[in-house]
The first five atom37 places (N, CA, C, CB, O) and aatype in JSON, in Angstrom:
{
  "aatype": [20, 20, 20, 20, 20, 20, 20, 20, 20, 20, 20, 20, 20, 20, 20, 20, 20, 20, 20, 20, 20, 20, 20, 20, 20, 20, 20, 20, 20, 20, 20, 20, 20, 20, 20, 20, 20, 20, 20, 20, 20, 20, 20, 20, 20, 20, 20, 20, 20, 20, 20, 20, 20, 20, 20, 20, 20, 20, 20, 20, 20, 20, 20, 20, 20, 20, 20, 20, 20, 20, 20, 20, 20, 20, 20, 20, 20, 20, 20, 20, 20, 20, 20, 20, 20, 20, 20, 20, 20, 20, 20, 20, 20, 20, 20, 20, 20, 20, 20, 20, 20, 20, 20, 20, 20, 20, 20, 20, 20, 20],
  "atom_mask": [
    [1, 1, 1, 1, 1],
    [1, 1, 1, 1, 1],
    [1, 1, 1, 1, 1],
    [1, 1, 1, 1, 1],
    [1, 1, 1, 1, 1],
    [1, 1, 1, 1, 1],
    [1, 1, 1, 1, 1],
    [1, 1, 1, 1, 1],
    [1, 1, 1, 1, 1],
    [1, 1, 1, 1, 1],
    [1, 1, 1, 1, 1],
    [1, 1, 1, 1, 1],
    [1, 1, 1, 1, 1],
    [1, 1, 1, 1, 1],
    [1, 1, 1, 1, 1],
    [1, 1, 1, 1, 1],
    [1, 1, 1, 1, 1],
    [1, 1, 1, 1, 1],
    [1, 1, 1, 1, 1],
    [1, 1, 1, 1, 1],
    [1, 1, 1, 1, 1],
    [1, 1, 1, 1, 1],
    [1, 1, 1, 1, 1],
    [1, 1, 1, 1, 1],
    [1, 1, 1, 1, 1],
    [1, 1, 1, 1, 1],
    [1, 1, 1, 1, 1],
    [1, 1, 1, 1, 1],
    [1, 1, 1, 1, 1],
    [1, 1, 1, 1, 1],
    [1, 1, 1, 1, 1],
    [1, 1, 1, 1, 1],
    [1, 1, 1, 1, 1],
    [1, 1, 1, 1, 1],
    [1, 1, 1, 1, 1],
    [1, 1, 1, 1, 1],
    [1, 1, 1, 1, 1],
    [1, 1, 1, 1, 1],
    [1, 1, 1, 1, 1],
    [1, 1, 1, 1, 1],
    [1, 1, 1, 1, 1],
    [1, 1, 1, 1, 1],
    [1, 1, 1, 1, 1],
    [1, 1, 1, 1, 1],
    [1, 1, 1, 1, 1],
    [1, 1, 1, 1, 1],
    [1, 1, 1, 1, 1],
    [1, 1, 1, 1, 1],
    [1, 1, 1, 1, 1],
    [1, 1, 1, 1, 1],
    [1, 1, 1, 1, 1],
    [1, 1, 1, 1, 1],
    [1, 1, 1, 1, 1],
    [1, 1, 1, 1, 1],
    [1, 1, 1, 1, 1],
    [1, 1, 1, 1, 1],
    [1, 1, 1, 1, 1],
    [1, 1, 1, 1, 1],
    [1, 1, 1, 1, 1],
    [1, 1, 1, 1, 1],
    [1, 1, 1, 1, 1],
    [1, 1, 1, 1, 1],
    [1, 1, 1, 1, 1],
    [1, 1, 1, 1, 1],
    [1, 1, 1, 1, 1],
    [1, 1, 1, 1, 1],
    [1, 1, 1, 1, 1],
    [1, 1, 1, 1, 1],
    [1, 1, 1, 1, 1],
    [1, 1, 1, 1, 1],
    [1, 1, 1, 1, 1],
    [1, 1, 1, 1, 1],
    [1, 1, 1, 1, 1],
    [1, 1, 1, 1, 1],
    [1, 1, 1, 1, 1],
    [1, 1, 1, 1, 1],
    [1, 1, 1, 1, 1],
    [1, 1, 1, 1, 1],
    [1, 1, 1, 1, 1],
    [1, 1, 1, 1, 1],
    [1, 1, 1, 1, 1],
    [1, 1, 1, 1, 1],
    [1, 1, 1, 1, 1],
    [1, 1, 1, 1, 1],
    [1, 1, 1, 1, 1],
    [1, 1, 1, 1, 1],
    [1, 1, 1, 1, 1],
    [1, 1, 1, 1, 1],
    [1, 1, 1, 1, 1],
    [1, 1, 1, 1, 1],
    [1, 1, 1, 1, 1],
    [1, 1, 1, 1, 1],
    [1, 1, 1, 1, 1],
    [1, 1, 1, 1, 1],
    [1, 1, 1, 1, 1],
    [1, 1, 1, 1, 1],
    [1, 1, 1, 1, 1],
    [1, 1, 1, 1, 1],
    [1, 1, 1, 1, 1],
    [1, 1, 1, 1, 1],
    [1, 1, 1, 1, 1],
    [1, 1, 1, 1, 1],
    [1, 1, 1, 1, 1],
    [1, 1, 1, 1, 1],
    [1, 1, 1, 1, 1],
    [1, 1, 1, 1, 1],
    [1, 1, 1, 1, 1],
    [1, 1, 1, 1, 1],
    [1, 1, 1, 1, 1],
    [1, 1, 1, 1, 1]
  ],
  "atom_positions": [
    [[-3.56, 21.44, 14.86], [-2.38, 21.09, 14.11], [-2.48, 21.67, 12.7], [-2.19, 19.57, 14.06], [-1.55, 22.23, 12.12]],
    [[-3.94, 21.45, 12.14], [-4.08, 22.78, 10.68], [-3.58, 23.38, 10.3], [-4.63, 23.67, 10.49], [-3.03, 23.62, 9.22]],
    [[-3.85, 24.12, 12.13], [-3.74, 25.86, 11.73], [-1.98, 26.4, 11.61], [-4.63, 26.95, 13.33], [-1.46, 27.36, 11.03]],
    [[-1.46, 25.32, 12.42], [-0.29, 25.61, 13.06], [0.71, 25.26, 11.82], [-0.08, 24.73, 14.5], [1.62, 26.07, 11.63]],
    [[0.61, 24.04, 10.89], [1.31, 24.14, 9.35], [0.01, 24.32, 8.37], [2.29, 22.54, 8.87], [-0.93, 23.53, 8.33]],
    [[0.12, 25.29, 7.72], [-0.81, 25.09, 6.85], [-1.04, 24.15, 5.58], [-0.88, 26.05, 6.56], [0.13, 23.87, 5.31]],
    [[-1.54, 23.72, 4.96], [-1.28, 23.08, 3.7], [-0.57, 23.04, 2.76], [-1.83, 23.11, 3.23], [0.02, 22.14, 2.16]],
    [[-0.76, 25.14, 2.55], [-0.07, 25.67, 1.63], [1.63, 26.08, 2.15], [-0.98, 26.87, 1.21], [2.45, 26.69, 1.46]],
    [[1.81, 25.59, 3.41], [2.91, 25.58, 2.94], [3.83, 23.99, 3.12], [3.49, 26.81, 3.59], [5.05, 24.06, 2.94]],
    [[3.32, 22.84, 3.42], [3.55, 21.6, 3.06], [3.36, 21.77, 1.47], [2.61, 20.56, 3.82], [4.48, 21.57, 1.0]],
    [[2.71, 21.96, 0.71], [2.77, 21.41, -0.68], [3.26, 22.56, -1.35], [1.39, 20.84, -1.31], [2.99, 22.76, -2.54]],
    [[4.13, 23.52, -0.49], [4.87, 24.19, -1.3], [6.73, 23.71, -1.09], [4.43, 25.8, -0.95], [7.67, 24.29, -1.61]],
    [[6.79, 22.45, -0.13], [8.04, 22.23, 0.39], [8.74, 21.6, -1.15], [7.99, 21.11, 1.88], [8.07, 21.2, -2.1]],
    [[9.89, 21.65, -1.1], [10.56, 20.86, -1.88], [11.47, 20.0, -1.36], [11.09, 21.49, -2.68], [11.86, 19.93, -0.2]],
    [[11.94, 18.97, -2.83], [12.73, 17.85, -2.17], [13.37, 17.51, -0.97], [13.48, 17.69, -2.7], [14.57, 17.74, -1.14]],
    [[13.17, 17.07, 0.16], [14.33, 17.09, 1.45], [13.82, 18.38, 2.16], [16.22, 17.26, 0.92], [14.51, 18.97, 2.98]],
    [[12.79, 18.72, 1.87], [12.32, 19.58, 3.64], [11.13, 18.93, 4.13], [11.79, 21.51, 3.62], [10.62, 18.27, 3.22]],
    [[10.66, 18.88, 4.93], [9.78, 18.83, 5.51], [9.81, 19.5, 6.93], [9.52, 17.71, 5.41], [10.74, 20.07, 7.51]],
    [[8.22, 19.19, 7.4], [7.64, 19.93, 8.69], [7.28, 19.15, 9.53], [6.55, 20.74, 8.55], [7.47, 17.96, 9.31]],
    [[6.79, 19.46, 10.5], [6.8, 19.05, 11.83], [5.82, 19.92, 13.06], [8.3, 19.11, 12.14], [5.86, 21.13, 13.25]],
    [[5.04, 19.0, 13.75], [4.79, 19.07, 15.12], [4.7, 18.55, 16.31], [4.23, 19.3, 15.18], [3.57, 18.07, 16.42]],
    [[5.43, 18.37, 17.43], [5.47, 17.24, 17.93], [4.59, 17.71, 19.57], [7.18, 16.63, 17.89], [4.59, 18.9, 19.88]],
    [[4.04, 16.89, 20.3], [3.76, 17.23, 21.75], [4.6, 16.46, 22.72], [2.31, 16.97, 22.09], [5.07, 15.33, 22.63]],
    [[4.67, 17.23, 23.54], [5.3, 16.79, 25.03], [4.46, 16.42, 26.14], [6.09, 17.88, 25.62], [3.25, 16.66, 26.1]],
    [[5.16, 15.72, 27.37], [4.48, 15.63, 28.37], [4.79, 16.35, 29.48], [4.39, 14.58, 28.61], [5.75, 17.12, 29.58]],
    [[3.41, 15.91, 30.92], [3.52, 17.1, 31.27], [5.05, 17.2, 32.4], [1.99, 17.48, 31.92], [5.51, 18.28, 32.79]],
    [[5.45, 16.25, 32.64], [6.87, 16.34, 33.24], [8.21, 16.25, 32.37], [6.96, 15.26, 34.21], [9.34, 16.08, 32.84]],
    [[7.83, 16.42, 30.87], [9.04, 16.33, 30.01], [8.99, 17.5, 28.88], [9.1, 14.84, 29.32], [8.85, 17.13, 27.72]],
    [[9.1, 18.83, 29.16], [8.3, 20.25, 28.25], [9.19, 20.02, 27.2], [8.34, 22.14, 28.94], [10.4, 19.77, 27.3]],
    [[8.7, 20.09, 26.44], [9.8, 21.08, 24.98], [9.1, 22.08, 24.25], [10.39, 20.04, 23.49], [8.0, 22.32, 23.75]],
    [[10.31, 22.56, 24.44], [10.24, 24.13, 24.1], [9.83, 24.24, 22.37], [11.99, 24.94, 24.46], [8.81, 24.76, 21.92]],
    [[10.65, 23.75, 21.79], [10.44, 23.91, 20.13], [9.65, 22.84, 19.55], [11.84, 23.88, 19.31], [10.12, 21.98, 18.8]],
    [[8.13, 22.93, 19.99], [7.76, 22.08, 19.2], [7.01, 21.82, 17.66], [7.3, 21.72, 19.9], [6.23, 20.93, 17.32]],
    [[7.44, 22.67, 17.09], [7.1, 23.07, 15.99], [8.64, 23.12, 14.98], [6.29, 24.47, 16.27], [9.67, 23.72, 15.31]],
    [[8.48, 22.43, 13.87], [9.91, 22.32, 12.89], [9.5, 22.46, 11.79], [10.79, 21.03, 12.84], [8.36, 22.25, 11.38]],
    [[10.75, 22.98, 11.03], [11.04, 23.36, 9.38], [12.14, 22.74, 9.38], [11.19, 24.96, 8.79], [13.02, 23.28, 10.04]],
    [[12.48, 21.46, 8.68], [14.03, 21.19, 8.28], [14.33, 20.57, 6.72], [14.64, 20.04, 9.41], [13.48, 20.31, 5.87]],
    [[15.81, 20.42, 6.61], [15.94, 19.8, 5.95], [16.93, 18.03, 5.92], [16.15, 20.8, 5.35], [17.83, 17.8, 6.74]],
    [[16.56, 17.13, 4.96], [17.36, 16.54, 4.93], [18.59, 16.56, 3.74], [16.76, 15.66, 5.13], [18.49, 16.31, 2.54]],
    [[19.46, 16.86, 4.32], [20.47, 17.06, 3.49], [21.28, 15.62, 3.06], [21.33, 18.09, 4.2], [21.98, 14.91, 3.78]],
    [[20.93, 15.43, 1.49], [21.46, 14.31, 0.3], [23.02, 14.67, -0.13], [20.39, 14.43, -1.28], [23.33, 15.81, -0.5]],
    [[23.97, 13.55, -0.04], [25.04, 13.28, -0.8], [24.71, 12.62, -1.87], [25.96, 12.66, -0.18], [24.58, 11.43, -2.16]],
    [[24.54, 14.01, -2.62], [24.47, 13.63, -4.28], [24.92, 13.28, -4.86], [24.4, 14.05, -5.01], [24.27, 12.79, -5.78]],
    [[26.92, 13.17, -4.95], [27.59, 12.47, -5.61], [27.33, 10.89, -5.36], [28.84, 12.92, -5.41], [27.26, 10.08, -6.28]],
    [[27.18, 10.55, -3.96], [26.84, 9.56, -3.45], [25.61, 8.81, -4.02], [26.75, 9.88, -2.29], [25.48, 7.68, -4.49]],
    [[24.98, 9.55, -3.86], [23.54, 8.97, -4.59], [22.97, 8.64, -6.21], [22.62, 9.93, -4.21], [22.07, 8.03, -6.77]],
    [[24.34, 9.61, -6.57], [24.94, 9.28, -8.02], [25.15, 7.77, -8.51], [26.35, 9.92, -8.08], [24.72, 6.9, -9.27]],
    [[26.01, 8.04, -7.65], [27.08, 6.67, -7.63], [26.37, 5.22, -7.05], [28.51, 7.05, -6.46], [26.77, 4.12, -7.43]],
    [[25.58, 5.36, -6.36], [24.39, 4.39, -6.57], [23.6, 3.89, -7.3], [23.79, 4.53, -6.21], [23.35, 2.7, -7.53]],
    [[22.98, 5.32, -7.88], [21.44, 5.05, -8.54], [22.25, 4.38, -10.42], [20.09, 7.24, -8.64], [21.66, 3.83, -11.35]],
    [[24.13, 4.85, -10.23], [24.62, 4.49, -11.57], [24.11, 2.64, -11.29], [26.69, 4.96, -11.84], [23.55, 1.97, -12.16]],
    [[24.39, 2.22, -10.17], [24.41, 0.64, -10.09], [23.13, 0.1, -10.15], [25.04, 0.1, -8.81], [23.11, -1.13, -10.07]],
    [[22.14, 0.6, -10.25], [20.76, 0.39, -10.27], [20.51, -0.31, -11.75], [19.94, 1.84, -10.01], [20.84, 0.19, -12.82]],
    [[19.84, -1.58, -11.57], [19.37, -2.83, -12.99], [17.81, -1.98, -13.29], [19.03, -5.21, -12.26], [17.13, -1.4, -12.44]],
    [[17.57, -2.1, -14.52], [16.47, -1.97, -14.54], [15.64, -3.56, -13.96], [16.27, -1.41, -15.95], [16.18, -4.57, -13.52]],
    [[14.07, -3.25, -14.2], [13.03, -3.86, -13.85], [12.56, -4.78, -14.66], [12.21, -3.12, -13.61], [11.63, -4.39, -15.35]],
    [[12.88, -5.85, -14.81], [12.39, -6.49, -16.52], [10.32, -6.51, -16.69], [13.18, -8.84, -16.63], [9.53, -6.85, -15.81]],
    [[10.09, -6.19, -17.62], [8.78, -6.12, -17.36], [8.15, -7.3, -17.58], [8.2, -5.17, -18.04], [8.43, -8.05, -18.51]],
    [[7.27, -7.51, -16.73], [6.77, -8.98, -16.68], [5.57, -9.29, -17.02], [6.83, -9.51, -15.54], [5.25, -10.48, -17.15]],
    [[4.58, -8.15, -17.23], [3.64, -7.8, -17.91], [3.46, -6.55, -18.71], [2.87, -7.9, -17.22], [3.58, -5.46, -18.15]],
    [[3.21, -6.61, -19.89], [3.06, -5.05, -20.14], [1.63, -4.77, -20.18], [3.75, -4.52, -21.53], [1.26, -3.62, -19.96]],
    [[0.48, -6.02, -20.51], [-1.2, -6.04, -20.84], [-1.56, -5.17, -21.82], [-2.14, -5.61, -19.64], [-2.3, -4.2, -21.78]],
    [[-0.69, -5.84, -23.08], [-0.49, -5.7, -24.46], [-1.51, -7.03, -25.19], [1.31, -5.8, -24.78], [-1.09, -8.18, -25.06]],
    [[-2.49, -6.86, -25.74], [-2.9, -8.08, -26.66], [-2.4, -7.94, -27.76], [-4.26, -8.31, -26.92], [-1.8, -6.91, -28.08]],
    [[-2.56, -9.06, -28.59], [-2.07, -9.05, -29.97], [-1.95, -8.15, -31.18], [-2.56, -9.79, -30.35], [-1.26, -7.89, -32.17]],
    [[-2.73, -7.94, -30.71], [-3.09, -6.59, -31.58], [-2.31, -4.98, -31.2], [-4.84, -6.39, -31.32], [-2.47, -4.09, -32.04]],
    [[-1.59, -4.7, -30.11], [-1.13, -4.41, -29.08], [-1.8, -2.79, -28.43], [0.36, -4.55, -29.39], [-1.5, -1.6, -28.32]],
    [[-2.94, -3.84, -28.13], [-4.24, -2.88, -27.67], [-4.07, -2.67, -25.65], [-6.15, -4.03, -28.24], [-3.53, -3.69, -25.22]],
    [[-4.35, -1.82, -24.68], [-4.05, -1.84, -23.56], [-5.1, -2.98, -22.8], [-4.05, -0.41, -23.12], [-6.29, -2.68, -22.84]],
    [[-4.91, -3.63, -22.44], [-5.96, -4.86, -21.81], [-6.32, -4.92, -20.69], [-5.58, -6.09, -21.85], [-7.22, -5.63, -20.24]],
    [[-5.27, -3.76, -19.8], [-4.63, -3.99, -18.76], [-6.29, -4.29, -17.45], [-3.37, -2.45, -18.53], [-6.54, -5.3, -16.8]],
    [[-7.19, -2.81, -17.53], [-8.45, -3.06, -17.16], [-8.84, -4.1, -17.08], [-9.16, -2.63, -17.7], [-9.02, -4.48, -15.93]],
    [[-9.25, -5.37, -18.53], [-10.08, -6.02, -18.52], [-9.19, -7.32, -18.0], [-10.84, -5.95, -19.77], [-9.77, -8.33, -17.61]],
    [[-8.01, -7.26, -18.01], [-7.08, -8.57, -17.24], [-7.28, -8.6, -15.73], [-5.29, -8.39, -17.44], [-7.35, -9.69, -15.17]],
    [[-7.41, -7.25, -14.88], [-7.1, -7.42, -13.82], [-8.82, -7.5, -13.32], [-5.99, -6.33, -13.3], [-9.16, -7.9, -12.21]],
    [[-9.7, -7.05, -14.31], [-11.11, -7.56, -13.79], [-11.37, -9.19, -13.98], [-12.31, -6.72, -14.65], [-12.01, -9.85, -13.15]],
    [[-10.78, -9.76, -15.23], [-10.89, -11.39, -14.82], [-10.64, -11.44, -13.96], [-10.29, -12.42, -15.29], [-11.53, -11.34, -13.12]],
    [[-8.94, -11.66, -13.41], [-8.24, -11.69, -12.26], [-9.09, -11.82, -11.04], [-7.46, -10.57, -12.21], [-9.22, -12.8, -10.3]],
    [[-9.77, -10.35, -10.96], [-10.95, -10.24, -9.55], [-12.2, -11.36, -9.83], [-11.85, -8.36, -9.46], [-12.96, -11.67, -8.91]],
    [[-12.29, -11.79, -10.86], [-13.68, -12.11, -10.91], [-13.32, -13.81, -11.07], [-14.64, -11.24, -12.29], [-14.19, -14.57, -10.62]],
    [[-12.46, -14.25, -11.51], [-11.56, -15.52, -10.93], [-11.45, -15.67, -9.46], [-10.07, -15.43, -11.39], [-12.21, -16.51, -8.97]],
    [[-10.64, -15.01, -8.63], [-10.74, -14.95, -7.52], [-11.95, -15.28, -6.62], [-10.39, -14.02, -7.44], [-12.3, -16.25, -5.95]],
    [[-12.38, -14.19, -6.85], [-13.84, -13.89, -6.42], [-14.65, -15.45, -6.21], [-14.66, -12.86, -7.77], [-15.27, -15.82, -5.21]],
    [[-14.33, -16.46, -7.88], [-14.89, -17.3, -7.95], [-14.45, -18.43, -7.08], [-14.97, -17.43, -9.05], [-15.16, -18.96, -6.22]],
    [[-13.09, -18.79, -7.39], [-12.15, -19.01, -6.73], [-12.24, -19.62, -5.08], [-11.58, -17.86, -6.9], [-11.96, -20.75, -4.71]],
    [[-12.86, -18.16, -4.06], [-13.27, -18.04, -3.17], [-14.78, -18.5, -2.74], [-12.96, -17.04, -3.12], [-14.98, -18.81, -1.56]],
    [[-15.76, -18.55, -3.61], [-16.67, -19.52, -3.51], [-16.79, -20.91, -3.22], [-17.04, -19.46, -4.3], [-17.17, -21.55, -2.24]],
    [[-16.21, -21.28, -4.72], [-15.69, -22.73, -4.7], [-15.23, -22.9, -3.05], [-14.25, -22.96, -5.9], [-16.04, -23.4, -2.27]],
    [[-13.85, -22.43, -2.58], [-13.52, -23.13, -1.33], [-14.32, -23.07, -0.14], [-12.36, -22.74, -0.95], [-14.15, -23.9, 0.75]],
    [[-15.75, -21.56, 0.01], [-16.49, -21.67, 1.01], [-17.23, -22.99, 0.59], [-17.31, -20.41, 1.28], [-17.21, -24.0, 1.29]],
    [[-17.82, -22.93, -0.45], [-18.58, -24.55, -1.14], [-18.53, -26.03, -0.47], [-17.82, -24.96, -2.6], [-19.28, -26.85, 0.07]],
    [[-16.78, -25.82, -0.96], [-15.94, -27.09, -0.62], [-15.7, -27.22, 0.99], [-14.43, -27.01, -1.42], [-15.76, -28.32, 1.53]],
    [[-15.49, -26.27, 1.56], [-15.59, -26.64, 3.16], [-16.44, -26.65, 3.85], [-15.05, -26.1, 3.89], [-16.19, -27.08, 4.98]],
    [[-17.89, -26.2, 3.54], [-19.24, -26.08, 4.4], [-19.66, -27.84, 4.31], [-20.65, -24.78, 3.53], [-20.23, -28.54, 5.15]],
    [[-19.1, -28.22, 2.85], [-19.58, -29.92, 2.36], [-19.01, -30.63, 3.35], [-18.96, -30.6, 0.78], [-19.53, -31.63, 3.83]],
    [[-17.61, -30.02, 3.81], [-16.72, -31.3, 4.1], [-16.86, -31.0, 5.78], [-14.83, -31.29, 3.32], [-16.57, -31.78, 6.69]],
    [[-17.27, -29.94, 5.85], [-17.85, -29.34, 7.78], [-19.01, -30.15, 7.53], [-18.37, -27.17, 8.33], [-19.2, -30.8, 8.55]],
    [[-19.89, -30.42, 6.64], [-21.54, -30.68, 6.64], [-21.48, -32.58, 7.11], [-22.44, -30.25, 4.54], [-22.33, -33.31, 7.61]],
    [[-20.16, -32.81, 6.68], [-19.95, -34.44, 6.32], [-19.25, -34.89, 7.43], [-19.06, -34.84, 4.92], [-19.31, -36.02, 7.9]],
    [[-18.34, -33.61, 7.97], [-17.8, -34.28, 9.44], [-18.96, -34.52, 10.73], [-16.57, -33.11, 10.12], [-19.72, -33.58, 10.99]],
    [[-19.06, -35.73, 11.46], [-19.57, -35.88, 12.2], [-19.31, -34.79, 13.32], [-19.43, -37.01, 12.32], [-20.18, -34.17, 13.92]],
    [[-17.93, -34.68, 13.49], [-17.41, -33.97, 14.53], [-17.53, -32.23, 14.69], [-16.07, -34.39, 14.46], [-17.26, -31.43, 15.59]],
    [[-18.16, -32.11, 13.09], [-17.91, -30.65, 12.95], [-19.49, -29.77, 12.48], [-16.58, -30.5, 11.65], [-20.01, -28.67, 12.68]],
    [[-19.76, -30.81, 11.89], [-21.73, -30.54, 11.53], [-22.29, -29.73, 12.51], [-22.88, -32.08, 11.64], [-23.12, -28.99, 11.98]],
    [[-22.21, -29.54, 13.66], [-23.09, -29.02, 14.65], [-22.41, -27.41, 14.34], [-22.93, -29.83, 16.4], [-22.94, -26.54, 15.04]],
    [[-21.36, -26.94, 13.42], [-20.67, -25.68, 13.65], [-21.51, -25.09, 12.7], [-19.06, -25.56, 13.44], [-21.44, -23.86, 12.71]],
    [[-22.55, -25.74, 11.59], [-23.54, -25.1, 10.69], [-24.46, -24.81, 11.38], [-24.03, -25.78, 9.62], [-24.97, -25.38, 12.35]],
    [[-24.78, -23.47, 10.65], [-26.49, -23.32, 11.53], [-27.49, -23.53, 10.3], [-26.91, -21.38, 12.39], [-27.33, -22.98, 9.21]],
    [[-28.35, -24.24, 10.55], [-29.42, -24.85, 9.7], [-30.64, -23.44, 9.6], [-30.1, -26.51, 10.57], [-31.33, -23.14, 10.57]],
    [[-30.72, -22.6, 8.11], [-31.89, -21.5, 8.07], [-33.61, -22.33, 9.01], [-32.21, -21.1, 5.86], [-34.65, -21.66, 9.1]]
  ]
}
């Protein structure tokens, strides 16, 4: 399939073409299985849409006070909250598996 589109000419396609290879079976042949097309856009149309389009209100920008980028060290708390987060509840349910009569035998003792 490589050889048959090359790279260079996928990342030379522009907007609305793309390529193609498809296989057949062996009681259903096709003949053209190899494509170059395009999709063809109604631009006024798409005009006239993208005019009705709201922006996005931003809901974070990971600005500190100072209005330094934070954004890195927010989303590493984030993970490392979590992370913790996810402890705690293995913690909290091995206790409450450890305490059920009915469920104790599902631990395996080192």
């Amino acid at each position: 399939m490589a050889s048959l589109i090359p790279p260079s000419k996928i990342s030379g396609l522009t907007q609305g073409m793309f390529v193609g290879s498809v296989s057949d079976n062996f009681n259903e042949r096709i003949e053209q299985k190899i494509f170059h097309a395009e999709i063809v856009v109604d631009t006024e149309k798409l005009k006239r849409e993208e005019s009705r389009y709201q922006k996005l209100p931003i809901i974070n920008d990971f600005l500190d006070a100072d209005g330094n980028d934070c954004m890195k060290q927010t989303i590493q708390d984030n993970y490392n909250q979590i992370k913790e987060d996810v402890k705690q509840i293995v913690k909290d349910e091995l206790g409450r598996i450890a305490n059920d009569e009915n469920l104790k035998h599902l631990i395996q003792k080192a």
